[in-house]
LUMLUM-135340 format. One record per residue (C-alpha): residue number from 0; x, y, z. Coordinates in Angstrom, 1 decimal. Layout:
% residues N
<atom NUM <X Y Z>>;
...
//
This chain:
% residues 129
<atom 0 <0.0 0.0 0.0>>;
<atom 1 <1.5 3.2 -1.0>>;
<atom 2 <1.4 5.7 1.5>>;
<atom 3 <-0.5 9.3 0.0>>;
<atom 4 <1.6 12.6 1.0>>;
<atom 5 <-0.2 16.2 0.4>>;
<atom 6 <2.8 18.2 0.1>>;
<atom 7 <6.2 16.8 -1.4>>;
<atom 8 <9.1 19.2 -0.8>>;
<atom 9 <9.2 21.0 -4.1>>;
<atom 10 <5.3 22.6 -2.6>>;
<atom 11 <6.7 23.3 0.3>>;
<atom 12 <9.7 25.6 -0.8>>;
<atom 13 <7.7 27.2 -3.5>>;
<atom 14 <5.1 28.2 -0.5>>;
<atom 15 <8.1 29.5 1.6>>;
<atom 16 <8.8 31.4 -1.5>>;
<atom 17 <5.8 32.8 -2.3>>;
<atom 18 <5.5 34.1 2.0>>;
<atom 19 <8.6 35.6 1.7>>;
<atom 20 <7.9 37.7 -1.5>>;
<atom 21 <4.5 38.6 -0.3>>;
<atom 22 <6.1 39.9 2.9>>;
<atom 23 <8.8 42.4 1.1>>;
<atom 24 <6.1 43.7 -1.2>>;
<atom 25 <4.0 44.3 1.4>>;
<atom 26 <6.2 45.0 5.1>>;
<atom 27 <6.9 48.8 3.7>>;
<atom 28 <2.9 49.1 4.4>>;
<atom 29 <2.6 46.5 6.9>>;
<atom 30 <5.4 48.1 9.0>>;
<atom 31 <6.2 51.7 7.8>>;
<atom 32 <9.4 53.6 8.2>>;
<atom 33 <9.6 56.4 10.6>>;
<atom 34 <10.9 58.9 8.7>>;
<atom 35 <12.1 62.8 9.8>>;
<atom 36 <9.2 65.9 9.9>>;
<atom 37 <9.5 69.0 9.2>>;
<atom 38 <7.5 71.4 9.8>>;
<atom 39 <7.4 74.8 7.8>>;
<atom 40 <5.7 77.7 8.6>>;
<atom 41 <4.6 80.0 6.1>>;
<atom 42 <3.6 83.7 6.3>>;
<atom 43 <2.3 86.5 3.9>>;
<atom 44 <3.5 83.2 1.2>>;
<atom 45 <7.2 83.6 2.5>>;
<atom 46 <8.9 81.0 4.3>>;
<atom 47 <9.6 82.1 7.5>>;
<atom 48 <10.9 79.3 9.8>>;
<atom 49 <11.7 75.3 9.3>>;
<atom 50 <11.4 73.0 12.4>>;
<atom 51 <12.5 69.2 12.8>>;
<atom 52 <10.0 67.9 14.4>>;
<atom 53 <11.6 65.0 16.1>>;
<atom 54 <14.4 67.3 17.5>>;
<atom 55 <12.1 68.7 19.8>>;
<atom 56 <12.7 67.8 23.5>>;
<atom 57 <10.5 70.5 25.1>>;
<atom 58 <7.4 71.9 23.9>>;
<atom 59 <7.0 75.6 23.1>>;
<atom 60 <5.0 78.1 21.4>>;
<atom 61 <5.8 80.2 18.5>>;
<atom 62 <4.3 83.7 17.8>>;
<atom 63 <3.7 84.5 14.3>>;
<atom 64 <3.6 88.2 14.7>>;
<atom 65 <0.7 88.6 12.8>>;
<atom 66 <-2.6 90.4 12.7>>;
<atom 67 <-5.1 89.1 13.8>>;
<atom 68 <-2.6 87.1 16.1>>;
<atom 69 <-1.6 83.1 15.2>>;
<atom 70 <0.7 81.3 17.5>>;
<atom 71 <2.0 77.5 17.1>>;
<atom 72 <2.3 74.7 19.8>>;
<atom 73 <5.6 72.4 19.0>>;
<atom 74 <5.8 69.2 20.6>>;
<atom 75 <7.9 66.2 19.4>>;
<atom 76 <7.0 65.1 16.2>>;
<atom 77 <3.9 67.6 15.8>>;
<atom 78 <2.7 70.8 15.9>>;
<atom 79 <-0.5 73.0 16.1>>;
<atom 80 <-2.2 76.5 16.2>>;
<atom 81 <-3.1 77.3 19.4>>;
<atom 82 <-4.3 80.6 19.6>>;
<atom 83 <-6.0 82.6 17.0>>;
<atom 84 <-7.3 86.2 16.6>>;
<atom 85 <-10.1 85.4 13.6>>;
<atom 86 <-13.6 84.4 14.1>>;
<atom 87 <-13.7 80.8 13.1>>;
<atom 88 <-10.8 79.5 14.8>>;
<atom 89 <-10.9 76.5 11.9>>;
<atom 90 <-6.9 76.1 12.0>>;
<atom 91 <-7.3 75.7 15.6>>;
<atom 92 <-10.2 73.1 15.4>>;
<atom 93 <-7.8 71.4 12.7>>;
<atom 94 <-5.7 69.7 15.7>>;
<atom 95 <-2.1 68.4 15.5>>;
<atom 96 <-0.3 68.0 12.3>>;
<atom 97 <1.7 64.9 12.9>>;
<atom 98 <2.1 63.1 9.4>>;
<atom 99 <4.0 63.8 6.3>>;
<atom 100 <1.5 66.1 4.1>>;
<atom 101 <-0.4 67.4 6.8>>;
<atom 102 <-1.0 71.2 6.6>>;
<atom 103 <-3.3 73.7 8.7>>;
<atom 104 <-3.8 77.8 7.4>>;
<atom 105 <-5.2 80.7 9.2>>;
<atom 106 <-6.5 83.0 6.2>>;
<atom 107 <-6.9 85.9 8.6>>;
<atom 108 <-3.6 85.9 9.4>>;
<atom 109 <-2.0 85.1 6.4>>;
<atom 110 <-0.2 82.2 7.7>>;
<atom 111 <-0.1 78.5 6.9>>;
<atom 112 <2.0 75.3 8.5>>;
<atom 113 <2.8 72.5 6.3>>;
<atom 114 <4.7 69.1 7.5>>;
<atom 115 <7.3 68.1 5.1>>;
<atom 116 <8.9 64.4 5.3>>;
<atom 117 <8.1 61.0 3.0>>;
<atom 118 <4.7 59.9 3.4>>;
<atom 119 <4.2 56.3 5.1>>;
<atom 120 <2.8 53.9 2.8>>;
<atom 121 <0.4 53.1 5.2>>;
<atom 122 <-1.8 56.1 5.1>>;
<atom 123 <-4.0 56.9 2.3>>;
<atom 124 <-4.1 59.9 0.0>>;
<atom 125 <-7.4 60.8 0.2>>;
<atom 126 <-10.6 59.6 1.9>>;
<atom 127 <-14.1 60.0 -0.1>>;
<atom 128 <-17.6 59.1 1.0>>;
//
């Protein structure tokens, strides 16, 4: 009687195979890279400032100078407005900017913060409903 065997050892290597391409197309995703942020803070269209983000050790504020007033929160590896002089306080309510791509604008002020560093595979581009 001849005994019956599922996988001979030719399957069994080309599976192994086949796992360990799967995993390096997909570990960049899976597991992303943490990569350095910058954050750059724009006013009146003019860069005015660059920050590493993950150089920060303390957290402090930054004063635009600007009328109505704008001033920034930094923390490590993200930043924020805080404090705004215009009515609708949108770049506050837009929260911490923590991820490649993220920006946040007070129009009143004429300011804007944009976070500079390679984007994660991991997070999409765009989300539509």
């Amino acid at each position: 009687m001849e005994k019956y065997v599922f996988f001979k050892k030719a399957d069994i290597v080309l599976i192994t195979l086949l796992i360990l391409i799967c995993f390096a197309l997909f570990a960049p995703r899976i597991f992303p890279q943490d990569t350095a942020l910058t954050a750059v803070i724009y006013k009146n269209g003019q860069e005015v400032r660059r920050i590493e983000l993950e150089g920060v050790q303390q957290s402090y504020k930054v004063d635009l100078h600007t009328s109505p007033d704008a001033v920034l929160l930094v923390d490590k590896n993200k930043i924020r407005y805080i404090h705004a002089g215009c009515n609708d306080k949108l770049c506050i309510n837009s929260g911490w900017l923590q991820k490649a791509g993220d920006v946040s604008a007070c129009l009143p002020s004429k300011t804007f913060v944009v976070v500079e560093g390679k984007p994660s595979g991991s997070v999409p581009d765009a989300v539509a409903y």
